[in-house]
C-alpha positions as CSV (number, residue, x, y, z in Angstrom):
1,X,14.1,3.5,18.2
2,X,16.5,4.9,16.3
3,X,16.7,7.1,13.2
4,X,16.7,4.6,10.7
5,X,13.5,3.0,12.3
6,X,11.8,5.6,12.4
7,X,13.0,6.2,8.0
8,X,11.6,3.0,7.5
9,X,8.0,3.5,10.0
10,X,7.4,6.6,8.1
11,X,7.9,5.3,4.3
12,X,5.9,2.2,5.5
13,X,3.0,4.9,6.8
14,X,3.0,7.2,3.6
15,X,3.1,3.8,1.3
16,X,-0.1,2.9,3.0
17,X,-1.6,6.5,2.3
18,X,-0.7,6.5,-1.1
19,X,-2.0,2.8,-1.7
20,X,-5.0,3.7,-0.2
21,X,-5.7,7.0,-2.6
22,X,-5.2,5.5,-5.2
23,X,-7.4,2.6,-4.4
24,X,-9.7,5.5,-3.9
25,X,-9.5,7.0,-7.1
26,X,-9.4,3.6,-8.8
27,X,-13.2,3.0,-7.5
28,X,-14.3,6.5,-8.1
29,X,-13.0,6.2,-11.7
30,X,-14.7,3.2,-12.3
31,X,-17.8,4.2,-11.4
32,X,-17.6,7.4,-13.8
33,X,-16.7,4.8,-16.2
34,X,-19.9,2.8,-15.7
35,X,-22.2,5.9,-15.2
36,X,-20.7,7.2,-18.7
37,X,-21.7,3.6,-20.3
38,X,-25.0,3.4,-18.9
39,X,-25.9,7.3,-19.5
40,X,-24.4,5.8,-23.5
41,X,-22.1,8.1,-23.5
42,X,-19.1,6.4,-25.4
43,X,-15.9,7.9,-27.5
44,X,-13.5,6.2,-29.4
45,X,-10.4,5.9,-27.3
46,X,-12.3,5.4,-23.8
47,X,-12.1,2.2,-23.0
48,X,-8.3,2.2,-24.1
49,X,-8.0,5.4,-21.9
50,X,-10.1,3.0,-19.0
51,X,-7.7,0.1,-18.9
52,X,-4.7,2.3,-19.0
53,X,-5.9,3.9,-15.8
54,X,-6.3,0.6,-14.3
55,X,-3.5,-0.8,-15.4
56,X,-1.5,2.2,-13.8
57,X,-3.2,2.4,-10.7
58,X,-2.5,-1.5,-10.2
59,X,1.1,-1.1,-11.3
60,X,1.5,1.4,-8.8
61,X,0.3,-0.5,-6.1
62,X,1.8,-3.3,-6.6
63,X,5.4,-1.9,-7.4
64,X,8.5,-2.3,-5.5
65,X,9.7,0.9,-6.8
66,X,8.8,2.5,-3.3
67,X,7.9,-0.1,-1.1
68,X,9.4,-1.1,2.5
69,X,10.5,-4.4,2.1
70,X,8.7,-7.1,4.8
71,X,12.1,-7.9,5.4
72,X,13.0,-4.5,6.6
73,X,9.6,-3.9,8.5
74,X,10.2,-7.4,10.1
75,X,13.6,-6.3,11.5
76,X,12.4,-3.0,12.8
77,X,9.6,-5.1,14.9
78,X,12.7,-7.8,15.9
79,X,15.0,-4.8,17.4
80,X,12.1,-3.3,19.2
81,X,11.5,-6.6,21.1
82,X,14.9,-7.1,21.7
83,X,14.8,-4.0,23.6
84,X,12.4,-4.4,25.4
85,X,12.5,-7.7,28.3
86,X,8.7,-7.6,28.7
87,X,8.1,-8.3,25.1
88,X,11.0,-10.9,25.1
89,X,8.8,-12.8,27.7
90,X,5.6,-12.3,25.8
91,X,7.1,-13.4,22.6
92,X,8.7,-16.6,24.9
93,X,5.1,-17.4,26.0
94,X,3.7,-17.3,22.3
95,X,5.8,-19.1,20.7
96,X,6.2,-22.0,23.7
């Protein structure tokens, strides 16, 4: 592996961790959400406030702002095989 593999592994691997906070806090905020309706409490701009959380939270998991591109991920995985004879010969077998 070289230095630019290794770039693209650890963006992939601190994507993932942010994804998965913030799917995290997504939940835990919609449970306060529904524990404030049921307990009635309610305030004017809450559901406003609500959607805007989720609509953030979605937007930044699904944005390509900081993502590793497949492409890129694919290509680090292709040069690793091509390195390597024994997974050459696996791959063969696979895909015979």
């Amino acid at each position: 592996m070289n230095e630019r593999d290794i770039d693209i592994y650890l963006r992939a691997k601190h994507q993932q961790k942010l994804a998965r906070l913030v799917a995290i806090a997504a939940i835990f905020l919609t449970i306060f959400y529904i524990a404030l309706r049921i307990i009635g409490v309610d305030f004017q701009y809450m559901d406003a406030i609500f959607g805007g959380l989720v609509i953030g939270a979605l937007s930044f998991n699904f944005g390509s702002w900081s993502n590793v591109s497949n492409r890129d991920l694919l290509s680090l995985i292709e040069r690793q095989i091509n390195k390597d004879p024994k997974a050459i010969e696996i791959l063969s077998r696979k895909c015979a």
